[in-house]
C-alpha positions in Angstrom: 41.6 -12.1 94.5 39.0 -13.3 92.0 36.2 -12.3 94.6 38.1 -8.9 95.1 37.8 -8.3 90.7 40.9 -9.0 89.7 40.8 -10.3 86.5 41.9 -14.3 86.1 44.8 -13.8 84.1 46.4 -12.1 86.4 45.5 -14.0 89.5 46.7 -17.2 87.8 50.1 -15.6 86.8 50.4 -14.4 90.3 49.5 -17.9 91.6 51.5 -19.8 89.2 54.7 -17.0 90.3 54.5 -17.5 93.7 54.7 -21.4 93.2 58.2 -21.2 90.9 59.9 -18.5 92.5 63.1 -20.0 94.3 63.3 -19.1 98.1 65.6 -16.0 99.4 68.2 -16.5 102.2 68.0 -12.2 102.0 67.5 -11.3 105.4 67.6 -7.3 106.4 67.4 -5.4 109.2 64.5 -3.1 108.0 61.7 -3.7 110.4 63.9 -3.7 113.3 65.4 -0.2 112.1 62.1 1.3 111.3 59.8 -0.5 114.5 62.5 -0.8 117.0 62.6 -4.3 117.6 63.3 -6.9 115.4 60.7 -9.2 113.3 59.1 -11.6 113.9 57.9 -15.0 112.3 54.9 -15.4 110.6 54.1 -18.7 112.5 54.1 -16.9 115.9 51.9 -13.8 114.5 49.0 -16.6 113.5 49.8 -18.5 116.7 49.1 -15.1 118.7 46.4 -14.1 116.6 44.4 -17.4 116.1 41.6 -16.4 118.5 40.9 -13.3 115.8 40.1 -15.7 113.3 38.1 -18.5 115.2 
């Protein structure tokens, strides 16, 4: 974020955010309703994608 310009205030309050905020058991059913099928993990989109980033 830094490199993108954002100013370091910000990126630190958005860092320091991130870390406290309490996890969700909020599941919805809005990607499968709008994409017709149903979401999936983020583990399984790096595992698929991997090669992209080596």
């Amino acid at each position: 974020m830094l490199a993108d310009g954002r100013p370091e205030p910000l990126v630190e309050a958005l860092i320091a955010a991130s870390v406290r905020r309490p996890e969700s058991p909020l599941v919805t059913d809005h990607v499968e309703r709008l994409a017709g099928h149903p979401a999936g993990t983020f583990a399984r989109w790096a595992i698929d994608h991997a090669p992209e980033f080596t």
